[in-house]
N, C-alpha and C positions, 0 to 999 in steps of 0.2 A: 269199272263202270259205277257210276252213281246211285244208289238206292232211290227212287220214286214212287212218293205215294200219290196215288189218285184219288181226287175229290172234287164235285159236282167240274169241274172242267178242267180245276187246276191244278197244280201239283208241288209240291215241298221237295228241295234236295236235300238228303241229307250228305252229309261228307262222312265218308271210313273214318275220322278222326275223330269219333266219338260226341264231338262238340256239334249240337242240335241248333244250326246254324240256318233258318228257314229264311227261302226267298222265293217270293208267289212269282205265277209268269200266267198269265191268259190264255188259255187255248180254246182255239175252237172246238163245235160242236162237231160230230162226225158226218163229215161228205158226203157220204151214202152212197160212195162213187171209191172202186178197186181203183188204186192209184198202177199195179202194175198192169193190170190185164185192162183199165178204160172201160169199164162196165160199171152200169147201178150195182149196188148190192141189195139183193130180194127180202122182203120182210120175210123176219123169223133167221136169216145167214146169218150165222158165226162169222165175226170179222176180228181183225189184228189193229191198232193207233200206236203209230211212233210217232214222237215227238223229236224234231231232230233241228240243230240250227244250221242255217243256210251261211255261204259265205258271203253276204251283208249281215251275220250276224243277227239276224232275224229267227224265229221260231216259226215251224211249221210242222204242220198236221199232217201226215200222213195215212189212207186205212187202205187195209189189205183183204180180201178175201181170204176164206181159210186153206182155199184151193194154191192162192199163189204166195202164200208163208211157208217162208223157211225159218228164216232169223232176222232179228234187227239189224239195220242196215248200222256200218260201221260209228258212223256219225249220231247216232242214235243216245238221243239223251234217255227220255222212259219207253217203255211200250205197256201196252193192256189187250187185254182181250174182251171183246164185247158179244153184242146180239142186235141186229136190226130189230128192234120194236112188230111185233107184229101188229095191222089195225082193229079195230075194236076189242082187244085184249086187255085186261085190269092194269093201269100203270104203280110201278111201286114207287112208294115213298118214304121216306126218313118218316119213324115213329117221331112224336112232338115232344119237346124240348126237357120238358119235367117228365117224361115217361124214359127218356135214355138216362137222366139222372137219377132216377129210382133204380134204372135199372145196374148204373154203374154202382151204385152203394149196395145192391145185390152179391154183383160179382166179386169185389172188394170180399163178401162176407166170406166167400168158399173159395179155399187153397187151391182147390182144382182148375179155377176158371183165372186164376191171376193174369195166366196173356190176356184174354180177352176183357179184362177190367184197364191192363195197362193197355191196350188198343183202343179201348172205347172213350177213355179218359183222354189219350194223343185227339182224338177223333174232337170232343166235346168241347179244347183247348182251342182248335180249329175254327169250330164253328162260333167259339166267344162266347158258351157256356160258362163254363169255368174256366179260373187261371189260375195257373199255377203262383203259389206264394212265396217262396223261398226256395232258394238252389237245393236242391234234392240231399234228401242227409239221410245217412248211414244207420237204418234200426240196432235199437241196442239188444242185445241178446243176453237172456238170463244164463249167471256162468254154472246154472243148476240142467241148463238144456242138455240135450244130449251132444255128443261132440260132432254129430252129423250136421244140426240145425245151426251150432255154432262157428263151423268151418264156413258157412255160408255167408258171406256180409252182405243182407239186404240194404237198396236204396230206397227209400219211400218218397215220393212225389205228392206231397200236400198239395190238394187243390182246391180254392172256394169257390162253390157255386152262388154266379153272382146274383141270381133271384131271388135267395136268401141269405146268405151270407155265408151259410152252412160250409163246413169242409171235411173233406175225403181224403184219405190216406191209402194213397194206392203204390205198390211196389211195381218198380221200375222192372221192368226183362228185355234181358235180348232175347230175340224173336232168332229161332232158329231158320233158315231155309227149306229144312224136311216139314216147316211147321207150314208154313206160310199160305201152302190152298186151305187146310182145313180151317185154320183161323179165319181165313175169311169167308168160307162160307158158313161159320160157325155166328161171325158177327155179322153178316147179309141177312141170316134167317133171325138172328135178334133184332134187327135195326128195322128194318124194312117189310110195310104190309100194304097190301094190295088198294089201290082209289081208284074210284069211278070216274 
């Protein structure tokens, strides 16, 4: 199956073949309607969205209640898991443009947080923040490092931020799968604050 990231509706494939090969596709917004069971889904229900191509080769939307998920259906390109909005409740938003690039030249700063500098940087590429400048290249290591930091070959992803020209050196990671819930809600509670 194909790796899927989700963003405000749409989503990038990547291919297992390393080469970061994106192609956008539309989807819509969620039904608000259990596709198995033929029922609304009630504000505040936990729901499932697979994205799956029909045979006209069409894209389509699928959402599930939590009750009638099991797994994605074979044909299943991405899936996600969501929340019906509840009403009158604060809606969350994307922090504004110069506040995530401060914050990516943050993460950058601390060893600890490099997935989520290289997530945020994916993320900011996305939205047409910054771009990346040149094919990713291999940091050089000083041969005085110790031979643990040296066995390592980092790749670094130059990017310039195009509101000032400025640019960022953030190190490439594969994203583990044991990593992957806490990464995101590691980056949902940096990204994202409550509007009225």
């Amino acid at each position: 199956m194909r790796t899927v990231l989700i963003s405000d509706f749409r989503f990038s494939l990547l291919p297992p073949c390393g080469l970061a090969v994106l192609a956008d596709f539309k989807v819509g917004r969620c039904t608000r309607k259990c596709y198995a069971e033929n029922r609304p889904l009630k504000p505040g229900e936990t729901f499932y969205s697979v994205v799956l191509e029909t045979e006209e080769g069409d894209l389509e939307r699928r959402d599930y209640s939590a009750n009638a998920w099991t797994e994605p259906p074979p044909e299943t390109i991405g899936w996600w898991k969501g929340k019906i909005p509840e009403a009158g409740k604060a809606k969350l938003v994307l922090a504004p443009n110069a506040v995530l690039v401060d914050l990516l030249r943050q993460l950058v700063a601390n060893d600890d947080r490099v997935e989520l500098a290289y997530l945020l940087a994916l993320l900011l590429m996305r939205r047409r923040v910054v771009r990346p400048l040149d094919p990713p290249s291999a940091a050089v290591h000083d041969p005085n490092d110790s031979e643990e930091a040296s066995a390592v070959e980092q790749v670094v992803l130059t990017v310039e931020v195009l509101a000032d020209g400025q640019t960022i050196d953030v190190t490439e990671c594969e994203i583990q799968p044991k990593n992957v819930a806490p990464l995101r809600d590691a980056l949902n509670e940096l990204l994202y604050c409550e509007a009225e």
